[in-house]
C-alpha positions as CSV (number, residue, x, y, z in Angstrom):
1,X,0.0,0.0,0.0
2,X,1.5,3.2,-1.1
3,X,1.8,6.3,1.3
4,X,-0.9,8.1,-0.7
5,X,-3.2,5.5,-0.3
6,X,-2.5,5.3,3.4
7,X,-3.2,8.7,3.5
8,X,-6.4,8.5,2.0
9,X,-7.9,5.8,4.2
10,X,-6.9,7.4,7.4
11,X,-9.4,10.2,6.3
12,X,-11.5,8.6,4.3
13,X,-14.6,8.9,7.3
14,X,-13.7,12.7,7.0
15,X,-12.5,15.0,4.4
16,X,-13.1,19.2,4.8
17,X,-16.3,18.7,6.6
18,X,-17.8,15.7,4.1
19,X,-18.5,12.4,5.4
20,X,-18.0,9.5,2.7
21,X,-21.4,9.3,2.1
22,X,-22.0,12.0,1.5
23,X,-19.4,12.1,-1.5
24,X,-21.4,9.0,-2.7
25,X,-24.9,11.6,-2.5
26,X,-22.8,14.3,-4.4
27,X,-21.5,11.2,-7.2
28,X,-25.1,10.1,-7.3
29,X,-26.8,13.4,-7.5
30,X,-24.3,14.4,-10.7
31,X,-26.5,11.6,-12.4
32,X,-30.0,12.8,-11.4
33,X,-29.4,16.8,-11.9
34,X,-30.9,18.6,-14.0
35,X,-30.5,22.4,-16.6
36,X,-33.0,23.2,-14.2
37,X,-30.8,22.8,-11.4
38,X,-28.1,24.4,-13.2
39,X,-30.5,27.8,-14.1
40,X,-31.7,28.3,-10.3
41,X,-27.4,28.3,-9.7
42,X,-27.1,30.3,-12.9
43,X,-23.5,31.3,-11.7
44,X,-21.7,29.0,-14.4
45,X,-22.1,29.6,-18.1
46,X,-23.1,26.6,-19.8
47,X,-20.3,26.7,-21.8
48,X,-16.5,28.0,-21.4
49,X,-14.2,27.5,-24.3
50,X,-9.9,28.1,-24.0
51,X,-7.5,28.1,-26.2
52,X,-5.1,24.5,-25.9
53,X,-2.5,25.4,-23.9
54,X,-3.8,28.2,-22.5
55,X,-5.3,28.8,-18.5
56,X,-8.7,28.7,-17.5
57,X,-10.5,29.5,-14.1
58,X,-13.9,27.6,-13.9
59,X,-16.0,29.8,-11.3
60,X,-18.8,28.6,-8.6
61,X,-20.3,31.7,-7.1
62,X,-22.4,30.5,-4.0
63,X,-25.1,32.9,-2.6
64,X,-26.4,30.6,-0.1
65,X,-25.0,29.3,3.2
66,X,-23.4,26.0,2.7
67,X,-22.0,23.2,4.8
68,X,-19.9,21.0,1.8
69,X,-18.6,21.8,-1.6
70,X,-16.9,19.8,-4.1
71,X,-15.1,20.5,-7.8
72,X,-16.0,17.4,-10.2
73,X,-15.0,16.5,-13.4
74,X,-17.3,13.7,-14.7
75,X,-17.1,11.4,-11.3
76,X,-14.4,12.1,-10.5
77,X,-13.8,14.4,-7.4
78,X,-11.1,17.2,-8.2
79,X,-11.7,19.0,-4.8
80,X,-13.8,18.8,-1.6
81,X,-13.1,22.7,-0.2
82,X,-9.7,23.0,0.1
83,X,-8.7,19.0,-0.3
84,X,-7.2,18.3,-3.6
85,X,-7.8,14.7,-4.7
86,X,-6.6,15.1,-8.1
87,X,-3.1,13.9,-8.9
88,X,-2.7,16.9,-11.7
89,X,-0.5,19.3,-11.1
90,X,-1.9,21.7,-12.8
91,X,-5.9,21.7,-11.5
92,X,-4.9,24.3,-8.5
93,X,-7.6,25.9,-6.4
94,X,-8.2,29.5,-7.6
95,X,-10.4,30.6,-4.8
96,X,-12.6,28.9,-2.0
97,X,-14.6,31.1,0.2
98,X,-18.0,32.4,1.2
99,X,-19.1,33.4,-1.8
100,X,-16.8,31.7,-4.5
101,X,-15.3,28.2,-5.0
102,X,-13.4,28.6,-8.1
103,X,-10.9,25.9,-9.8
104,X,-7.9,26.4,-12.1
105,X,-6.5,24.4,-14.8
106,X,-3.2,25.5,-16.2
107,X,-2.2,24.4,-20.0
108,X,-5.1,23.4,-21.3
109,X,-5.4,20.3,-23.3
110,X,-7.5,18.8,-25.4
111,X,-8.5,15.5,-22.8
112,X,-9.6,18.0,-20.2
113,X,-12.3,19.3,-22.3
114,X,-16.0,18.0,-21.1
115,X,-18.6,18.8,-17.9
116,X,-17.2,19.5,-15.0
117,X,-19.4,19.8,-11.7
118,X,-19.9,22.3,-8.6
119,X,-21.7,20.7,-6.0
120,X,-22.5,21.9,-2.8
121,X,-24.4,21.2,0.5
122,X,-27.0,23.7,1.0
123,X,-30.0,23.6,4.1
124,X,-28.7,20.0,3.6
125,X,-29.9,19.3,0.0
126,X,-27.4,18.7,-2.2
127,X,-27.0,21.2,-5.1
128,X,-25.0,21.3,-8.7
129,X,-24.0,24.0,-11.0
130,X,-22.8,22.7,-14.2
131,X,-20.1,24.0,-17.1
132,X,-18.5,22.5,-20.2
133,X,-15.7,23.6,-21.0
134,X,-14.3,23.3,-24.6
135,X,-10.9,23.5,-26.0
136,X,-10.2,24.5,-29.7
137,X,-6.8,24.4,-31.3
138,X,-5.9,26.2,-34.1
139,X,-6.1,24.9,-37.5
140,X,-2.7,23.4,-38.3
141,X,-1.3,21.6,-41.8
142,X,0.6,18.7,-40.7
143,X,1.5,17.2,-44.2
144,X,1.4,18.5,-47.2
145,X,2.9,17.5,-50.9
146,X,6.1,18.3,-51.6
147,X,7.3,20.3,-54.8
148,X,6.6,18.2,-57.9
149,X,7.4,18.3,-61.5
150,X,5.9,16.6,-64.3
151,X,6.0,16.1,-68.2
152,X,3.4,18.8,-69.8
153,X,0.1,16.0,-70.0
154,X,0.8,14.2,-67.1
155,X,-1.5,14.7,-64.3
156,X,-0.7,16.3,-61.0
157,X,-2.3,14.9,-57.5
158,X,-1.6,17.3,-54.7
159,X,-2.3,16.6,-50.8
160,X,-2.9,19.0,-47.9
161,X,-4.0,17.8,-44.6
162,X,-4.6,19.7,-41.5
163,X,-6.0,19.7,-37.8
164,X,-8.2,21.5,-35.4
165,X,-11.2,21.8,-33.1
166,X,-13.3,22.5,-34.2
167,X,-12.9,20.9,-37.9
168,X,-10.8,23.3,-40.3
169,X,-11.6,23.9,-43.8
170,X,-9.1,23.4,-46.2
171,X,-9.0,25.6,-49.9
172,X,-6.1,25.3,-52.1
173,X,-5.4,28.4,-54.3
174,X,-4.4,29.6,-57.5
175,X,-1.7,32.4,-57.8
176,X,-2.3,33.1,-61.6
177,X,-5.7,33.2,-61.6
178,X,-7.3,33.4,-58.2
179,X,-9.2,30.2,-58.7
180,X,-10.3,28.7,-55.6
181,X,-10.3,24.4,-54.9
182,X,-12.3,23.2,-51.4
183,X,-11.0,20.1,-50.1
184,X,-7.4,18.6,-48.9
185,X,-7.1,17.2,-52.5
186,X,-6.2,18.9,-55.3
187,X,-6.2,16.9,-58.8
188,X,-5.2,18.4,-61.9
189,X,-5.0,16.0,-65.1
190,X,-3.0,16.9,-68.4
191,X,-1.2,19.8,-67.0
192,X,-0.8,22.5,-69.5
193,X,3.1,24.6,-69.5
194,X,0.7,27.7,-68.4
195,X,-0.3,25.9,-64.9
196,X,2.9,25.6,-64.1
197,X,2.9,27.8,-60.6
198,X,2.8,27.6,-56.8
199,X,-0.5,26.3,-55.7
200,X,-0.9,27.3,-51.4
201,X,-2.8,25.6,-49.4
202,X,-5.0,27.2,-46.6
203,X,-6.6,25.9,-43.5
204,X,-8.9,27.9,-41.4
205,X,-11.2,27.4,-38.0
206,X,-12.0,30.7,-37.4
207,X,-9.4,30.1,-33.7
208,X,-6.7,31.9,-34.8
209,X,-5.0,33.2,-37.8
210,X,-5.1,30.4,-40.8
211,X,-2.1,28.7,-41.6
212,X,-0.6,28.4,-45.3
213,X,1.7,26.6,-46.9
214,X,2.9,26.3,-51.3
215,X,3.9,23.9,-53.3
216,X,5.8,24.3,-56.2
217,X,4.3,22.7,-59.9
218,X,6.9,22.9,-62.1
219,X,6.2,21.6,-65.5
220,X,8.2,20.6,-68.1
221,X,7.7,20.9,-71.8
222,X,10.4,21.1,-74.9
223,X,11.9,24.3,-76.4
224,X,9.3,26.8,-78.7
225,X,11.3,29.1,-80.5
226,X,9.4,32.5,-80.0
227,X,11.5,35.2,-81.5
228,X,13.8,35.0,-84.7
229,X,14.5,37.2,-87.5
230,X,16.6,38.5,-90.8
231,X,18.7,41.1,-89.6
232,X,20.8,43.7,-92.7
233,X,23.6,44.4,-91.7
234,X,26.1,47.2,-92.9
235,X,29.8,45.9,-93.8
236,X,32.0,47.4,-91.2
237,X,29.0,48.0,-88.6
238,X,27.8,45.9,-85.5
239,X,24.9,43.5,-86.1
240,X,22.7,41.0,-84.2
241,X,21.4,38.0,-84.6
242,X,18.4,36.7,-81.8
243,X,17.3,33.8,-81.2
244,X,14.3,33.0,-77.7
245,X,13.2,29.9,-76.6
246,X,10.7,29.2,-74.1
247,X,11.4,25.5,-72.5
248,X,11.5,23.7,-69.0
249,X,14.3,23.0,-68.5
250,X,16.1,25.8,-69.7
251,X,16.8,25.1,-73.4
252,X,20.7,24.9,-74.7
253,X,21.5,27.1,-77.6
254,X,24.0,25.8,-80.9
255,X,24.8,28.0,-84.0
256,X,25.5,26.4,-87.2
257,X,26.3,28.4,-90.6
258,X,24.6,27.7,-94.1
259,X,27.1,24.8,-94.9
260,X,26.4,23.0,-91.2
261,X,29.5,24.1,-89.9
262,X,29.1,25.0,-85.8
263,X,30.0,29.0,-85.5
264,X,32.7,29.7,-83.0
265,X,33.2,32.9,-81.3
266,X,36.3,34.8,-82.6
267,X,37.8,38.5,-82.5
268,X,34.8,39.5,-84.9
269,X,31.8,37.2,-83.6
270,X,30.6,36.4,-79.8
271,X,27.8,34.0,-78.8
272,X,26.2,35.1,-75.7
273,X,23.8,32.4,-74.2
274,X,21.6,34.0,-71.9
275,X,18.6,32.4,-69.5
276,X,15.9,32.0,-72.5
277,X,18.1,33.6,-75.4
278,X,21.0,33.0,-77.3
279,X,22.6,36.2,-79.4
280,X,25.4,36.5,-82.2
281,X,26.9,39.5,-82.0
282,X,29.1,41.0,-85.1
283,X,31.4,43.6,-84.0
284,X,32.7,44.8,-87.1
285,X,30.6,42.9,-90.2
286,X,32.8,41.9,-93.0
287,X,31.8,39.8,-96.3
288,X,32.3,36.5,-95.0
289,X,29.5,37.0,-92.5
290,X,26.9,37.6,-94.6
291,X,24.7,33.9,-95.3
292,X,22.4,31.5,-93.2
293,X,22.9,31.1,-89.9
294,X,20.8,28.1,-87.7
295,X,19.5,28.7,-83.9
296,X,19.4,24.9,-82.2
297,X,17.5,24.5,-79.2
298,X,17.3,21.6,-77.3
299,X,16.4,20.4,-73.7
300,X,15.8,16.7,-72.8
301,X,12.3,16.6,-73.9
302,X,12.9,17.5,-77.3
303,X,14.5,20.5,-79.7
304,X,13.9,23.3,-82.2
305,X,15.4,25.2,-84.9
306,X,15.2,28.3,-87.1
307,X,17.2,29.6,-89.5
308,X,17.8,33.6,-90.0
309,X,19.9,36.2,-92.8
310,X,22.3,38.2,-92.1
311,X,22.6,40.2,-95.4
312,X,23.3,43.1,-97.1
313,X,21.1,45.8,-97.3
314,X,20.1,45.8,-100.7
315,X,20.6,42.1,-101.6
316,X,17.8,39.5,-103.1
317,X,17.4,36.4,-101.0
318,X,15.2,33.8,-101.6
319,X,13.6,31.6,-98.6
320,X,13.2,33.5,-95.6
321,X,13.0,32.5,-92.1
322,X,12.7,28.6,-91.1
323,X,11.3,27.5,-88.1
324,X,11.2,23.7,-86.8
325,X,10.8,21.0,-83.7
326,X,11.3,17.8,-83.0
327,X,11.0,15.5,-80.0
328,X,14.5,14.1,-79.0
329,X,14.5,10.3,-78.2
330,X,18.2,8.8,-77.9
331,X,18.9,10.9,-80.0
332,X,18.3,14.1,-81.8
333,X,17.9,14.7,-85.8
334,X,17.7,18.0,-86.8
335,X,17.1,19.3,-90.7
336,X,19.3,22.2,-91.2
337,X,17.3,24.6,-94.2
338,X,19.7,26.9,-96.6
339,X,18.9,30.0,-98.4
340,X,20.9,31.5,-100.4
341,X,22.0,34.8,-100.9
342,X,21.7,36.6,-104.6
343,X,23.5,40.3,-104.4
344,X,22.0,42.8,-107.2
């Protein structure tokens, strides 16, 4: 037999004033009270509702003269006056006189939440005042997708879930477009290059503040060659020849010359590869520049090409600019079109 228990039995015919039966009539009359009861001791709100982890006080105003008083939670006796039978450290007795009998709970959590009891001893009748007290946590994601990417077609299956009390919602939205998705799933199926974005997710419970989080959609599609032209240029003079390609990954630029030789910078010609761009610059045109010249770009989904002029102001040419894709496999063919140049 522990000391504790010892303890307990030594006092057991006694305890502040309450004989063991009479416990046992407090116990029993917990399951024959009524909301009547509770309204002629309207001194407890029906319901009190804390924040988890947060401190509550659970009043018991008395008006009457009484002989016994007890805190309850369910059966099970926290207090009689000032003897604490619970084991929890942190249900303390806030107040215990005349006219208020008052119990607190330090750090909230969500098992304490249900009734909890006041009963007293009053022109010896037993009486009961009666509270629930709710706890509520926040609405909180606890898993969530991580950053995906995927082939343009594929489909996309995104996951947010979250916690709370009461019940959060869950929405997942849109950046681009400010479309709006209940639910903790999000399912989009043959992803187009455009939907490509961060997609957050949001969960709310109206406790606090809601709680986000993103995920990242990256998808991945081959080069598109957006932006190529002829460009005159003046012997002796700078010149410029663009070529843009929109791809995921980042496309990989190659120049080739009318005769499919690759084009190499030197003391007269630079290529400068940019993020979605690749330029020739010409720092001082001379004849042998003039001709065809071949933009290749390529990423591992597949390529594109164009071809551009670089001619004389003046001059006849026949063709014009060539655009065209493929879709690399092991490897990568690519048709390389010629135009000739005809000076007046």
């Amino acid at each position: 037999m522990s000391y504790r228990t010892a303890q307990r039995n030594e006092r057991s015919s006694r305890l502040d004033g309450f004989e063991l039966e009479d416990l046992y009539a407090l116990q029993e009359s917990l399951q024959s009270s009524t909301s009547a009861q509770a309204a002629e001791f309207g001194h407890l709100p029906d319901n009190i509702t804390v924040l988890e982890g947060e401190s509550v006080i659970l009043r018991c105003k008395i008006d009457e003269e009484v002989t016994h008083k007890a805190w309850l939670n369910r059966s099970n006796i926290l207090f009689t006056g000032t003897d604490k039978w619970s084991l929890d450290p942190r249900v303390s007795l806030a107040n215990s006189n005349d006219s208020d009998f008052s119990i607190q709970i330090d750090r909230v959590a969500v098992a304490d939440e249900g009734p909890y009891t006041c009963s007293f001893q009053a022109r010896n009748q037993p009486r009961t005042a009666h509270v629930y007290l709710i706890v509520q946590v926040p609405a909180k994601i606890v898993n969530i997708s991580q950053d995906v990417s995927v082939n343009e077609g594929g489909n996309v299956n995104l996951f947010c879930l979250a916690v709370g009390r009461p019940e959060p919602t869950v929405t997942w939205k849109d950046f681009k477009y400010g479309l709006l998705s209940e639910g903790e799933f999000l399912d989009i199926t043959e992803i187009k290059r455009h939907q490509g974005e961060e997609f957050e997710c949001i969960t709310n419970n109206g406790v606090a503040a809601p709680d986000t989080r993103r995920v990242k959609v990256t998808v991945n599609y081959p080069p598109t060659i957006t932006d190529v032209k002829n460009m005159p240029a003046q012997l002796g003079k700078s010149a410029i020849l663009r070529c843009e390609a929109m791809a995921v990954p980042t496309a990989t630029f190659e120049w080739y010359r009318d005769d499919r030789r690759p084009v190499e910078s030197d003391n007269t010609l630079t290529i400068k590869n940019e993020k979605t761009r690749s330029l020739l610059v010409f720092s001082n045109v001379t004849d042998k520049h003039f001709g065809n010249y071949t933009c290749f770009a390529s990423n591992r989904l597949g390529a594109s090409n164009a071809s551009m002029l670089l001619f004389r102001p003046g001059a006849v040419y026949g063709g014009g600019v060539g655009l065209s894709a493929g879709v690399s496999g092991l490897g990568i063919w690519f048709g390389l079109s010629v135009s000739f140049l005809t000076k007046v």
